[in-house]
N, C-alpha and C positions, 0 to 999 in steps of 0.2 A: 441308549438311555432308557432306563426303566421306571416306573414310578415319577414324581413331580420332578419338574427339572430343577437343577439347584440354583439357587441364590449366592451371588457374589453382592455383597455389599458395599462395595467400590464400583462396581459398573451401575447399581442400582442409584447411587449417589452421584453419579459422576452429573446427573443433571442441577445438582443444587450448589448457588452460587456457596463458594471457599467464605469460610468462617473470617470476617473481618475486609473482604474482597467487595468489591461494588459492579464487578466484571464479571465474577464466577471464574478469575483464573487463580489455579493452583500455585504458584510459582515455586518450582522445584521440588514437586511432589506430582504423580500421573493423574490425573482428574477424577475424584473420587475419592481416592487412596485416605486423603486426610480425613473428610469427612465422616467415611469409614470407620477411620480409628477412633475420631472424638465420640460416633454412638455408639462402638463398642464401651470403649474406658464409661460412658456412661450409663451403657446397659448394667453396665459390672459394678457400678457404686447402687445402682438403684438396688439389686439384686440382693449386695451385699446389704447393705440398710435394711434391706426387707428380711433379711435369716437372720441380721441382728436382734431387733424387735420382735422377731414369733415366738418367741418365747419370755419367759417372765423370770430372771434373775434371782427373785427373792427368792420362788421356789425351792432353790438348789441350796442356799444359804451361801452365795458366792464361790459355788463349787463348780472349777471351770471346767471340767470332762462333763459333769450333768449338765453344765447350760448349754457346749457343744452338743450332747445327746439330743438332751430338748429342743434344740433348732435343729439338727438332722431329724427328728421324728417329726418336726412340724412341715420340714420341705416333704417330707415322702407324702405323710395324708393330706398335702394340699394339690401337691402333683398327682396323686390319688386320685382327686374329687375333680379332677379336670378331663383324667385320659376315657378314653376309651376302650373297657374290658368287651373281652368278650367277639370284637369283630376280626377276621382273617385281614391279617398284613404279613407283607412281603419283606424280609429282609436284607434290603439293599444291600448292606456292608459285608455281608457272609457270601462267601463263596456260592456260588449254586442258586441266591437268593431265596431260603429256604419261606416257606409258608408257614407264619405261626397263629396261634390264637393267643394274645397278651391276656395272663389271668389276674398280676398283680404288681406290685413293688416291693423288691426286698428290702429291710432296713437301711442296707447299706446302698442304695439305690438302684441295684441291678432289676431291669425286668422279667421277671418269671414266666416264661410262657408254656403256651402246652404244642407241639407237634400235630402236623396233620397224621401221626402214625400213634398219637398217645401219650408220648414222651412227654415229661416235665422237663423244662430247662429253664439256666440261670444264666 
């Protein structure tokens, strides 16, 4: 195990009583599991809501590829203004878990980093 240990959000729920339950029992589902899925499905509305609204409709003059743009260009500099450029991480998912330095956000959301040997990557 390298880096933070992962999060299952079904074991992490599994202590909170079942949605309409007065016991906390699941019935026909493993302890958790539902609860799980109800805050995802509801991470996903809230999410969704929120890349609706960042952007401004009128703008575009009901132009659906610009209003998509404009809510894609609005998640990148917002997730922009949150990350941390600039500090050495580990790439857990890549073979070898290579060492990068995150420089940026591409349009299209991929991370841009730079190599501990110089290298730009996407």
């Amino acid at each position: 195990q390298r880096g933070r240990q992962a999060t299952c959000l079904a074991e992490h729920c599994a202590g909170w009583p079942a949605e309409g339950s007065s016991d906390g029992d699941n019935v026909g589902e493993e302890k958790g599991v539902h609860e799980a899925r109800v805050l995802a499905a509801e991470i996903s509305q809230v999410v969704h809501a929120w890349a609706c609204a960042s952007h401004n409709p009128a703008s575009s003059g009901g132009n659906k590829r610009a209003d998509q743009q404009a809510a894609a260009e609005a998640i990148v500099r917002e997730w922009s203004e949150w990350a941390e450029f600039g500090k050495e991480l580990e790439l857990r998912d890549k073979p070898g878990h290579e060492t990068v330095i995150p420089l940026g956000v591409e349009p299209d959301g991929q991370l841009r980093v730079k190599t501990l040997d110089g290298r730009i990557n996407v």
